[in-house]
N, C-alpha and C positions, 0 to 999 in steps of 0.2 A: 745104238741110240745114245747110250752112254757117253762113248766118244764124239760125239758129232756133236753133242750139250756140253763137252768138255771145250773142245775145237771153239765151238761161236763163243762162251766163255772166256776163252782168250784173246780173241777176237775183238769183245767186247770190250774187256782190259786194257789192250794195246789203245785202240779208238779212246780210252777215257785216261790215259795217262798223258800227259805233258812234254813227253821226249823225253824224259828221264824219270829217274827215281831217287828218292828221298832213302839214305841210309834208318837204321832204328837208331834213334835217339835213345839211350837207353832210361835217360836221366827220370821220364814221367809217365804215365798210364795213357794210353790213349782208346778214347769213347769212338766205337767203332758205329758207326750210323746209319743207315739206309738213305742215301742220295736223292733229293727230291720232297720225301718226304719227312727225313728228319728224327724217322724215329731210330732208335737204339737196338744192335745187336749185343752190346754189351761192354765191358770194358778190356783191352787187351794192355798184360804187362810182360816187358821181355826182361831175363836173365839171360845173359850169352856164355855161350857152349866154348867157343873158340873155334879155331881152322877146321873144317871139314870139305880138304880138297880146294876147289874150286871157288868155295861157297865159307863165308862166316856163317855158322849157324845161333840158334837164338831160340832156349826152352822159353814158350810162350803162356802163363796162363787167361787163359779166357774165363772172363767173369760173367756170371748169368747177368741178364739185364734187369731181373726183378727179385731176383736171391743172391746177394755177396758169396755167401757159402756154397753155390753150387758152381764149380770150377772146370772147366773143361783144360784140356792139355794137347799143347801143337807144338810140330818144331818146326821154326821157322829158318829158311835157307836166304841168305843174300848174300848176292853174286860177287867175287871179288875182281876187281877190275884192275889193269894196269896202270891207274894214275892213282886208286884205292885198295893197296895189294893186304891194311893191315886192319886186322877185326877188332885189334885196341883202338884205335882211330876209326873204323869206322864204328863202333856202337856209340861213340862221343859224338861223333861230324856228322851232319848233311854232306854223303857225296854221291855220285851217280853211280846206282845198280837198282837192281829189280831185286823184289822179294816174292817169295812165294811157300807156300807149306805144301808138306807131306799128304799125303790124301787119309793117312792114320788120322788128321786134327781133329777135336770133337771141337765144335762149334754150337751156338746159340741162332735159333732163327727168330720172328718176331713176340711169338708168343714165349718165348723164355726156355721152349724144348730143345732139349739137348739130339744132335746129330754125330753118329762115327761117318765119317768119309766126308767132312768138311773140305774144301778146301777154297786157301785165300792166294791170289793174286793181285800185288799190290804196286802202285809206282807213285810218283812226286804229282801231286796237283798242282794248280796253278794258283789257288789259296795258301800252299803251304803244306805238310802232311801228308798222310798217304790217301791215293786214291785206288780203286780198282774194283774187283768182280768178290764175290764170296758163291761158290758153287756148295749146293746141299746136296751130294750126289742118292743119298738115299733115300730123299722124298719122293713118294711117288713113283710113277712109271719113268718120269724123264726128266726127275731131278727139279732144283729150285736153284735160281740165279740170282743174287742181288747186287747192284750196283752202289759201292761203299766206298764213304771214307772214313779216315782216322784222323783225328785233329788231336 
């Protein structure tokens, strides 16, 4: 079940991203939102890690959406590409790769509670910024989906 809410989850993502993706900027915080309706998952700010493989990576903290002080911790993976091979250039530039986290990420859902087995998939919207899916894999029997961006 798990996998199958993971599957349409990405599914979901791919359907809500643009054909590309939006590198982290690393320069400012961004308010992670619930699509549609506007409301806030919380605020995400990245510090980067450097080269791991494939992938820049990117210590993330997540901000509760109604307590500054309650902190959640993700590490976020973006893909390094052949026209984008450098994670000094990309934490500065918009260039094209996907980002996505670790399933360890703890996450914020609407009421401000904290989740272990968050995980975000994210790519470039067509406003700007990132868009994509945030899975809650431990709500519940079959998990929580929400469709987000990050401006």
């Amino acid at each position: 079940m798990k996998k199958s809410l993971l599957i349409a989850a990405a599914a979901l993502a791919v359907a809500s991203v643009a054909g590309s993706a939006s590198a982290l900027d690393i320069s400012r915080a961004r308010i992670l939102q619930v699509d549609g309706i506007g409301l806030s998952l919380g605020v995400l700010d990245f510090t980067p890690l450097g080269v791991d493989g494939p992938f820049c990576d990117y210590l993330t903290d997540w901000y509760s959406p109604f307590n500054p002080n309650d902190v959640g911790i993700c590490v976020l993976q973006e893909a390094r590409t052949p026209f984008a091979p450098s994670c000094i250039v990309n934490e500065r530039l918009d260039v094209t790769s996907v980002v996505t986290s670790s399933i360890s990420c703890v996450g914020f859902n609407l009421k401000g509670e904290a989740f272990l087995g968050t995980s975000l998939l994210l790519g470039e919207s067509c406003i700007g910024g990132l868009a994509g899916v945030v899975v809650f894999a431990g709500c519940g029997v079959g998990g929580m989906t929400y469709p987000v961006e990050a401006l």
